[in-house]
Each structure stands twice: as structure tokens, then as C-alpha cells.
C-alpha positions as CSV (number, residue, x, y, z in Angstrom):
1,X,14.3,28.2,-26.0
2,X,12.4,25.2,-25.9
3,X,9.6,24.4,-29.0
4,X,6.1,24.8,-28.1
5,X,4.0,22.2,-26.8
6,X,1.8,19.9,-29.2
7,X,-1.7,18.3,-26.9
8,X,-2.2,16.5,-30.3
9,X,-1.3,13.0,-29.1
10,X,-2.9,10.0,-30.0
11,X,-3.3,8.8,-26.5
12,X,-5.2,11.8,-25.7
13,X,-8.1,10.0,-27.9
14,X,-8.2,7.6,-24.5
15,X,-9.6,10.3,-22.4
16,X,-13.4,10.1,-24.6
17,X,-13.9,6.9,-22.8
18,X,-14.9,8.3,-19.3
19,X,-17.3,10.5,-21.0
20,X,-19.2,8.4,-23.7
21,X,-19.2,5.3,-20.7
22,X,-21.7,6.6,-18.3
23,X,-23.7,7.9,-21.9
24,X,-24.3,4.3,-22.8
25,X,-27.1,3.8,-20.5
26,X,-28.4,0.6,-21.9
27,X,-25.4,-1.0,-20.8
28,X,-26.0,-0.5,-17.0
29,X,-29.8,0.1,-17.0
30,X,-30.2,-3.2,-15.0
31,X,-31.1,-4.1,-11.3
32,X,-29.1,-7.5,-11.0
33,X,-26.7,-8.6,-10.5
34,X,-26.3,-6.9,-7.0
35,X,-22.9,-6.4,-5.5
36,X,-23.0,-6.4,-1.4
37,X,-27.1,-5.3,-1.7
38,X,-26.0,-2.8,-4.3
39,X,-28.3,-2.6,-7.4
40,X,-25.7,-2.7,-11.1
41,X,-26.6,0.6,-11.6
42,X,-25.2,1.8,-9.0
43,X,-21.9,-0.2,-8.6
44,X,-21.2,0.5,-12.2
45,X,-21.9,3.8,-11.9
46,X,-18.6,3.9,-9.4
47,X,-17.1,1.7,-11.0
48,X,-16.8,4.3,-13.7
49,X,-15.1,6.7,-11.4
50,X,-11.9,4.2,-11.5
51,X,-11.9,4.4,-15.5
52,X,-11.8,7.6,-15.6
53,X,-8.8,7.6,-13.0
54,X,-7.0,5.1,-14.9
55,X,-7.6,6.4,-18.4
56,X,-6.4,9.8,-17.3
57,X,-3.1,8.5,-15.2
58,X,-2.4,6.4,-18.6
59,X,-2.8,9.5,-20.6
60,X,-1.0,11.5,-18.1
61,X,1.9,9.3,-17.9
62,X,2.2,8.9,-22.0
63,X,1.6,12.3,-22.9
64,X,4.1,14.1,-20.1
65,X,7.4,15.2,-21.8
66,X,10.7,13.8,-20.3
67,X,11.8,15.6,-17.7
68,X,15.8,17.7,-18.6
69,X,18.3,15.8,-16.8
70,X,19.6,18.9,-14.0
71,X,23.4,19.4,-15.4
72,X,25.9,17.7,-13.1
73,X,27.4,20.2,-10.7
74,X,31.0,19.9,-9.8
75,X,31.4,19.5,-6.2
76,X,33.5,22.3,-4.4
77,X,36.7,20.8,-3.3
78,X,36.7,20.0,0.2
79,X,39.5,19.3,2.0
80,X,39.7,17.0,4.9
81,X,43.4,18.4,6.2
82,X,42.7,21.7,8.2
83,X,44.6,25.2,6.9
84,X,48.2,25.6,7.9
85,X,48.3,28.8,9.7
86,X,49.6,29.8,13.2
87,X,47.9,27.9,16.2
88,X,44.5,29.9,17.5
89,X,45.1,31.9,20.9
90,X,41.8,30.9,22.2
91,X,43.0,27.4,22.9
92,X,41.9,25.9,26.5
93,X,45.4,25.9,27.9
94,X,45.8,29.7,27.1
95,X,43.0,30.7,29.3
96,X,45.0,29.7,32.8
97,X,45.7,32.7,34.0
């Protein structure tokens, strides 16, 4: 049986970015500069949408446990001679009657 799971990693501490960010508003409480006509706000405002993707896939990827290697199955023994054994019956030439 395997031992419980612990979510108290350190890297888990990564995810409060994404939340506090958009908090801070003085940091993005601007007009200029303007990306493509865009106001700051707004930009940055997406451009927190990709920190919280790439906090979470770095958390993700720390935090995941390794996955069991899958035990090595023994392959069946296959033979490429064909079974001695009388000759089928139902061969081509049989069937000229």
C-alpha cells in the first residue's frame, strides 16, 4: 500500500503569485505605454493569465510524484517454425474432385 500523499511542498508557495499579482494594482494602474493601441492595463492584465499558466505547470511538474515503472512482462514465446502435425486435408490440391 502506498503512503499517503503530502500537498505540503515548498513549490506549492509559487502558486500565491497569480493571485496577489493582479492585487497589486499600483503596479499596472497606468495608460502608457500601449502595446498594438492597447492601454498597460489591459495588456498586463493578460499578460497575467500566462503567469498563472506557467506558475501552475512549474508547480505541477515539481510537485507530481514519479510515475511506478509498469513491471517488465515476459514475452510469450513465439515460434516462427509452424507445429509438426499431419498435413491439413483442406489443402487446394485435395479439392479436385
Amino acid at each position: 500500500m502506498s503512503a499517503p500523499r503530502s500537498d505540503r511542498s515548498p513549490w506549492n508557495w509559487l502558486l500565491v503569485i497569480p493571485i496577489v499579482l493582479p492585487l497589486l494594482t499600483p503596479l499596472y494602474n497606468f495608460d502608457a505605454p500601449r502595446l498594438w493601441g492597447f492601454p498597460a492595463f489591459y495588456w498586463l492584465q493578460f499578460s497575467f493569465i500566462f503567469v498563472g499558466v506557467a506558475t501552475t505547470s512549474v508547480v505541477y511538474q515539481m510537485t507530481r510524484r514519479p510515475r511506478v515503472a509498469d513491471r517488465p512482462v515476459s514475452p510469450s514465446p513465439v515460434s516462427s517454425v509452424p507445429p509438426a502435425g499431419p498435413a491439413s486435408s483442406a489443402s487446394p490440391e485435395a479439392s479436385d474432385e
